[in-house]
C-alpha positions in Angstrom: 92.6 144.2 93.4 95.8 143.4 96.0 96.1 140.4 96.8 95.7 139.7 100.5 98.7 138.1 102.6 97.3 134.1 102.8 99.3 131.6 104.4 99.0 128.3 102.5 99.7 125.0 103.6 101.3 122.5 100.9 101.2 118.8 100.4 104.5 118.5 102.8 102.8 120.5 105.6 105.0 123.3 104.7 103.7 126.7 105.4 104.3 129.2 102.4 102.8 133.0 101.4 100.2 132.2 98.9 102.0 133.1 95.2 99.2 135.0 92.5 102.3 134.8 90.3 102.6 131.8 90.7 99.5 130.2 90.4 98.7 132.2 86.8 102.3 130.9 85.7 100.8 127.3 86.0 97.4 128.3 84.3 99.2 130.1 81.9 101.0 127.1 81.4 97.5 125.2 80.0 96.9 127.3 77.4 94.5 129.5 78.1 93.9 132.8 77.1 94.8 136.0 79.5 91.3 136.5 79.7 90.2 133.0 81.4 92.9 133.2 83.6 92.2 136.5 85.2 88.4 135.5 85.7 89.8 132.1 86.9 91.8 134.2 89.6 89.4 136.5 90.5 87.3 133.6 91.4 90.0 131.8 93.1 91.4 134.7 95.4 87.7 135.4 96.7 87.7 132.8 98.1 91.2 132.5 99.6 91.3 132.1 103.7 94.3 131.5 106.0 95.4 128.2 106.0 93.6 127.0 102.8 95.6 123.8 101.4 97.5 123.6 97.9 95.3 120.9 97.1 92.3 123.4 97.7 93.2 125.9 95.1 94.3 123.5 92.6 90.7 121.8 93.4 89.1 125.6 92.5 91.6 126.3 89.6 90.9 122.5 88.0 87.1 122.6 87.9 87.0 126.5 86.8 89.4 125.2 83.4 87.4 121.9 83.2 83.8 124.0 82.4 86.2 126.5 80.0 87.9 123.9 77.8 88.8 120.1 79.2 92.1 120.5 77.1 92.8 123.3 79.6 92.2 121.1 82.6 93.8 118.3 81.7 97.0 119.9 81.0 97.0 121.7 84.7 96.3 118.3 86.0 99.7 116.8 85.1 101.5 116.7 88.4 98.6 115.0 89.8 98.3 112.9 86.3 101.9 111.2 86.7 101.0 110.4 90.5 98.0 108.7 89.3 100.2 106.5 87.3 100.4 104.4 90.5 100.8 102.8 93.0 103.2 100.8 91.8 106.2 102.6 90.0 106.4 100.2 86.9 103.9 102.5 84.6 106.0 105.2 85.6 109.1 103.3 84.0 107.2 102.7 81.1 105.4 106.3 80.7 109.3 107.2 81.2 110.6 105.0 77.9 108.1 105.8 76.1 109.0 109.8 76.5 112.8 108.5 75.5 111.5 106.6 72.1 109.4 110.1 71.3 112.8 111.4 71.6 114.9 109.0 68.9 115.7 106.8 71.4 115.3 102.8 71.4 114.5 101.3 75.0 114.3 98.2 77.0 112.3 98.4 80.7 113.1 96.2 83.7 116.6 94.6 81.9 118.9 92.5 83.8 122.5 93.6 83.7 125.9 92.2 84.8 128.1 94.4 86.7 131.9 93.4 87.9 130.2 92.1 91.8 126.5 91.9 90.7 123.9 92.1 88.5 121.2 94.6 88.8 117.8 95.3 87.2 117.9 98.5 85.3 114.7 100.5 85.2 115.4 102.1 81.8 118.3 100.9 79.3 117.9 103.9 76.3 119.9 103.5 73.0 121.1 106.4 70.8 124.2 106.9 68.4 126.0 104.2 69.3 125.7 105.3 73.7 123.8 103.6 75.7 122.1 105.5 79.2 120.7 103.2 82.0 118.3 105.3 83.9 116.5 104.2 87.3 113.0 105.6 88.0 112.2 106.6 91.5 108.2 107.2 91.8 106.3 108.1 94.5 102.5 108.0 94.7 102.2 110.4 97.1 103.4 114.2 97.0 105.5 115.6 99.9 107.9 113.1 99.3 111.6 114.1 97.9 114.7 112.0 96.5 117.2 112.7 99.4 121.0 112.1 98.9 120.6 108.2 99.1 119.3 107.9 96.1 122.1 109.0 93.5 124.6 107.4 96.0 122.9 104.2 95.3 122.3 104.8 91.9 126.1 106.2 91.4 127.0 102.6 92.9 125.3 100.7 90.2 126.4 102.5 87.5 130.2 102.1 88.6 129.7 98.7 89.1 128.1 98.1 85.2 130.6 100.7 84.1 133.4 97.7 85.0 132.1 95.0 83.3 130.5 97.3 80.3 133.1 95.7 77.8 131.6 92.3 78.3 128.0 93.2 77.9 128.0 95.6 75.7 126.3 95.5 72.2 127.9 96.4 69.4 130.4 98.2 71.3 128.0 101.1 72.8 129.9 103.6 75.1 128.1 103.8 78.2 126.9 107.3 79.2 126.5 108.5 82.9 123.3 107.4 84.8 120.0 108.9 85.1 118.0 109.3 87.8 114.5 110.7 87.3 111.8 111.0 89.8 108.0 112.4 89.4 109.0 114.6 92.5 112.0 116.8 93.3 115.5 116.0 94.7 116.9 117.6 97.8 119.9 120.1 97.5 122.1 117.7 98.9 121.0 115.1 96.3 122.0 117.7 93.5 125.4 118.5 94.7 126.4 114.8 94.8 124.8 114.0 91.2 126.4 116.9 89.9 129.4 116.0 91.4 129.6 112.5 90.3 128.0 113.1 87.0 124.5 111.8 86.9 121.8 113.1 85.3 119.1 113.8 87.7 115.6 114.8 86.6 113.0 115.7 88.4 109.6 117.6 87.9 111.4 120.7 87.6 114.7 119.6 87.3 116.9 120.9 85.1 115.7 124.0 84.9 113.4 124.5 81.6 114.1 120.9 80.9 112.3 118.9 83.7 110.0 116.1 83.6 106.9 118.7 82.8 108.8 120.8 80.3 109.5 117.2 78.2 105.9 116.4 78.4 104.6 119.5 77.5 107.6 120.6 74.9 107.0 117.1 73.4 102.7 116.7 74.0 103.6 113.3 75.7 101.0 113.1 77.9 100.2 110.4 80.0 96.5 108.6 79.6 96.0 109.9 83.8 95.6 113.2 82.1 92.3 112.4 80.7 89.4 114.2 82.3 87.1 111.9 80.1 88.7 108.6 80.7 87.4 106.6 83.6 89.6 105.5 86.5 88.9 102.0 85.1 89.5 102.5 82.0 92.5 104.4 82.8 93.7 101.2 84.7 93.0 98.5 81.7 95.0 100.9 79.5 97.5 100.8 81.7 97.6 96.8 82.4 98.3 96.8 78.6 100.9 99.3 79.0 99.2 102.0 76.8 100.5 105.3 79.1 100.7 108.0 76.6 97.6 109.8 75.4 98.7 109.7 71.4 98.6 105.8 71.3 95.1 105.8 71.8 94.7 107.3 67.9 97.2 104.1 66.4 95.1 101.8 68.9 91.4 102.4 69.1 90.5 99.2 69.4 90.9 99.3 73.1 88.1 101.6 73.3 86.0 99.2 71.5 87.4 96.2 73.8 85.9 98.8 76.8 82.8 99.1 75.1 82.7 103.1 74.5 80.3 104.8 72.9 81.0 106.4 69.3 79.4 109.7 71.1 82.3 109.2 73.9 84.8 107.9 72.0 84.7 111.6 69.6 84.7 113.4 72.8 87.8 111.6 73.5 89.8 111.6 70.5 89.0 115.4 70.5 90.5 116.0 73.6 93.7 114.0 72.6 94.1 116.2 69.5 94.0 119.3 71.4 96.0 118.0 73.9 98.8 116.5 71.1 98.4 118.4 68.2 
């Protein structure tokens, strides 16, 4: 069956040709098996009409994955997951290190450090083979919002200003590595050309290509608890006061179940999904 010419409307308000490609790229993406995902876009192109939002079809995609296999759902859910680690953008910071020490890194969140003029608080300080990286976050809660320029012109500010007075703070002698900037969204073009011209790192959710936020997550299996499609929303939120944000520390930490009062019927369900989702 062709697939008719729909005009969708995305979170930004931007008007684009709806994408089949695209939207079994990202279900493809989950896990499932070519099978599911052609009934699942059967389904969801039926009921395709002009003007239908982003947020629509994600909707019809989400629940359709949900009654196949939650560990399905919950991995197409991760955009919306890492927004949900809001409103505030200090889980993000700490869903962010704890990625980095899944990686062989050693990290410190919200660290105050000297420069030559000022000091500054550093989102992210990560440790590795003698180099040191200081990384700032930038989260937003809401999509159809993009780093512009600003940002790694800021950021590239900081970091020059550490970079002078490094040989004072530094511990045992760690060279200091170009900045990062990361963000749960996407950078503009102009934001690119300047960190690629000044040397940052910037990572978005699709940014580097292959080697984005999503591709980490999903390369690594570090997902964050928002993922759950078992979890409540305030249970979510007391993991997250105690900064539990990936998935996987559940299994070392049960106990927090128990201080929620869960069910041993629930908490299986749950510890299933996180297997399949971090096996």
């Amino acid at each position: 069956m062709e697939t008719p010419q729909i005009d969708i409307i995305k979170s930004s308000g931007e008007k684009v040709r709806f994408s089949l490609s695209k939207l079994r790229a990202s279900l493809k993406r989950t896990g499932a098996d070519d099978k599911t995902i052609s009934q699942i876009l059967d389904k969801v192109r039926d009921e395709l009409y002009q003007g239908i939002s982003t947020k629509e079809i994600y909707n019809r995609a989400f629940g359709l994955l949900k009654k196949n296999k939650r560990s399905f759902a919950s991995k197409y859910k991760l955009k919306k997951a890492i927004y949900e680690l809001g409103p505030t953008g200090f889980p993000f910071e700490r869903f962010i290190s704890a990625v980095l020490n899944y990686s062989g890194y050693t990290t410190e969140v919200g660290t105050i450090l000297k420069g030559k003029c000022v000091s500054h608080e550093i989102d992210v300080i990560a440790h590795k083979n003698s180099k040191t990286t200081v990384i700032e976050c930038k989260f937003h809660s809401e999509q159809g919002y993009n780093c512009n320029v600003k940002v790694p012109l800021y950021i590239n500010s900081r970091f020059q200003d550490i970079k002078e007075n490094w040989s004072k703070v530094s511990k045992k002698d760690a060279l200091l590595e170009p900045g990062w900037v990361v963000t749960n969204t996407r950078f503009t073009e102009d934001a690119l050309q300047y960190g690629r011209c000044c040397g940052l790192s910037l990572i978005s959710w699709d940014y580097p290509l292959k080697n984005g936020l999503k591709d980490r997550i999903d390369r690594l299996a570090l997902y964050p608890i928002t993922v759950s499609t078992l979890l409540t929303q305030r249970e979510k939120q007391f993991l997250l006061s105690r900064s539990v944000v990936l998935l996987r520390e559940l299994i070392n930490d049960k106990f927090y179940l128990d201080h929620l009062g869960v069910s041993e019927l629930r908490k299986k369900k749950i510890f299933k999904e996180i297997s399949q989702l971090c096996e």
